[in-house]
Steps between C-alpha positions, in 0.01 A plus 500: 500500500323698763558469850139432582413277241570207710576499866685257648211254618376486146852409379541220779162373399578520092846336605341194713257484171746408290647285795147296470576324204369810256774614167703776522333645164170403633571701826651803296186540244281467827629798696609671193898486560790440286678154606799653558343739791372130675834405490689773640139512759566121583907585565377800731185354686548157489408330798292802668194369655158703508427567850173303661274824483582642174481145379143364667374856333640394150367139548149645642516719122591245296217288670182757489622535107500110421178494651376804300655377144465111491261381834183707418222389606266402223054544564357193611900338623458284826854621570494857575931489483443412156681240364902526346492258238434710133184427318577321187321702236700441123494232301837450522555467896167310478712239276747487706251400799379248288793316463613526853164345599531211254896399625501614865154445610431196230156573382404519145470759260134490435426598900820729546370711185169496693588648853737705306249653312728421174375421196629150388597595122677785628677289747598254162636778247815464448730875527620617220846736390381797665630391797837497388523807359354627866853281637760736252242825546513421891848448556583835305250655704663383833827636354412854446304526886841337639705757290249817525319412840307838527344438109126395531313317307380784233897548423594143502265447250604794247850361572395115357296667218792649405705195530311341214218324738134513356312499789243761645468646804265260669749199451741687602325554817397143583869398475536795731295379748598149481863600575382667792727881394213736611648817619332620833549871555357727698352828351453780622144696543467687236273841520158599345547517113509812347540676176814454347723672247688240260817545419626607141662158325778608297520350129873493482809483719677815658182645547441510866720357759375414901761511771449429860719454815467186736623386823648126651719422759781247483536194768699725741215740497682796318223696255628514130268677216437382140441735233258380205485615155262349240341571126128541540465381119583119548546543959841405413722539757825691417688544825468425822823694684554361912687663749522627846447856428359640169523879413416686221825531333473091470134527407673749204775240395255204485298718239797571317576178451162386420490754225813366353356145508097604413516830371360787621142496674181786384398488855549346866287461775561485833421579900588796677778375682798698598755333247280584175488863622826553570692810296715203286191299389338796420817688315538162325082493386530850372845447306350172299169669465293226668152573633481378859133392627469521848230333667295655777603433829257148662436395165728247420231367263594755268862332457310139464733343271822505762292418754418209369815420398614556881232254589653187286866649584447446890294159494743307237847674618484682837299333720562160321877514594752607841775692363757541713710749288431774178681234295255237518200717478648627179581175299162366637339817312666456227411157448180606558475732255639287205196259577260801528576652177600195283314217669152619654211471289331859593124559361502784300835430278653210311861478617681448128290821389633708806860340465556548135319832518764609790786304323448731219490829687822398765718471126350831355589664830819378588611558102376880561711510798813367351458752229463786687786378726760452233397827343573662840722375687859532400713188408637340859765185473369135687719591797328840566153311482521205673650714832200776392228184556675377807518810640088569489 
């Protein structure tokens, strides 16, 4: 996570949230953290109070935009506050104030279904099974926001479509709502549109691949760098190497090994950074004949696909989570990864298509490789190889 994503006010006012009475998971999918960072948060700031300034500010915030979202003042309102009580507008929360007249306040249906403004036959149907099909569809809804807090609604419902739940989009929105999972993020300005040129979408995998370098500091504030490789045929993402230091010798080796694994890419494209222009990435492009785009410098709409990818990497893994060594950060990737290329419902592809079509293509590869291994390598005994693998 970055060092500025939260300052320490903002964490002592997320921790004395959660000290209110609010869930952990409910806390987490607010602010858009991992559960384990609140933890390790709540072990390191618990108890730190917001100082009377900083907090009267916050307060006079929170104020002015409770005013602005629910107290608005309506044309023709006596109160000029506005009032904070929600206008009951559905049919459903209309029934509901029905029957809370009739037992609290003791007045009978006919004149609660009056001031109401209910309709009386709608207040005496009687619900039928939908709603408890809503009860299985909303509880397996709740479970993927508590399991993937940074998915939104458009992703959580591809994810219960493909879970065998008929239901459109709409429903899936009203149960949405009613759970109260809204993401609030803050987007940036975005400039005057102009013309752009779309990128080519390869028809097959191993046609193009996108690689990109990012940045994240651990919870002692030392900078580590992730390097990300992915197909631009199905966005799948095929490695995503962390370390303190990456050159271009490693940036060689992680191809390598990729090509083992994938086979051999027509073409990557990348930035114009230092480590993709080094003398071994080059050496190794020209050996394996690979044509290398590069895009032009500004421009990293021309590389659209890992950027992207970067975008969904940093909101659901690096600023979601506080590692506090390279070890976590990796398993944490890892695990991510297994859910982003098994699990998540993408738009343009049909998981069991891309997984049987890559199934296929990992055992032709790997069978060429062990051919053209055993036909040149020369004959070494178990001894010799197990030392030769411990060794690298």
């Amino acid at each position: 996570m970055r060092k500025s994503k939260f300052s320490e006010v903002q964490i002592a006012a997320i921790l004395k949230e959660a000290e209110a009475g609010v869930s952990v998971s409910e806390v987490a999918r607010k602010h858009g953290i991992s559960a384990a960072t609140f933890y390790q948060w709540r072990s390191k700031y618990g108890g730190m109070e917001v100082s009377e300034s900083t907090a009267h500010a916050r307060a006079g915030t929170r104020e002015r935009a409770a005013e602005a979202d629910v107290c608005r003042s309506e044309l023709g309102q006596f109160d000029p506050e506005g009032s904070a009580d929600k206008k009951v507008l559905t049919p459903g929360q209309r029934r509901s104030a029905v029957c809370w007249a009739i037992e609290d306040k003791q007045v009978s249906q006919r004149r609660a279904c009056r001031i109401l403004g209910q309709a009386r036959t709608t207040q005496r149907r009687e619900l039928q099974g939908r709603f408890v099909v809503d009860a299985r569809i909303t509880q397996r809804l709740l479970d993927l926001a508590k399991a993937h807090p940074a998915w939104g609604c458009p992703q959580l419902h591809r994810q219960l479509r493909q879970d065998g739940y008929v239901i459109n989009h709409k429903r899936t929105r009203r149960l949405y709502r009613e759970q109260e999972l809204t993401l609030r993020r803050r987007r940036r300005r975005r400039p005057v549109e102009r013309e752009r040129q779309a990128l080519v979408q390869p028809i097959e995998p191993n046609v193009c691949w996108s690689m990109d370098f990012m940045h994240d500091t651990l919870a002692n504030g030392r900078p580590f760098r992730t390097f990300n490789v992915i197909d631009d045929f199905a966005r799948d993402a095929l490695a995503i190497e962390i370390d303190f230091s990456i050159s271009g010798g490693r940036v060689v080796r992680v191809l390598e090994q990729l090509c083992e694994w994938h086979g051999k890419p027509a073409a990557i494209r990348s930035d114009n950074g230092p480590e993709f222009q080094s003398h071994a990435v080059q050496a190794w492009d020209k050996a394996n004949s690979v044509t290398w785009h590069f895009i032009e410098p500004g421009c990293p709409a021309q590389n659209a696909y890992i950027e992207r990818f970067n975008g969904t990497y940093r909101v659901e893994v690096l600023d979601a989570n506080c590692f506090t060594t390279l070890a976590d950060a990796r398993i944490e990737t890892q695990h991510w990864m297994s859910v982003y290329n098994e699990q998540r419902v993408a738009v343009r592809r049909t998981c069991t298509r891309i997984a049987r079509l890559r199934q296929v293509q990992n055992q032709v590869c790997l069978s060429e490789s062990m051919t053209a291994k055993a036909s040149t390598r020369p004959l070494v005994s178990s001894t010799t190889l197990r030392c030769s693998c411990g060794s690298s």
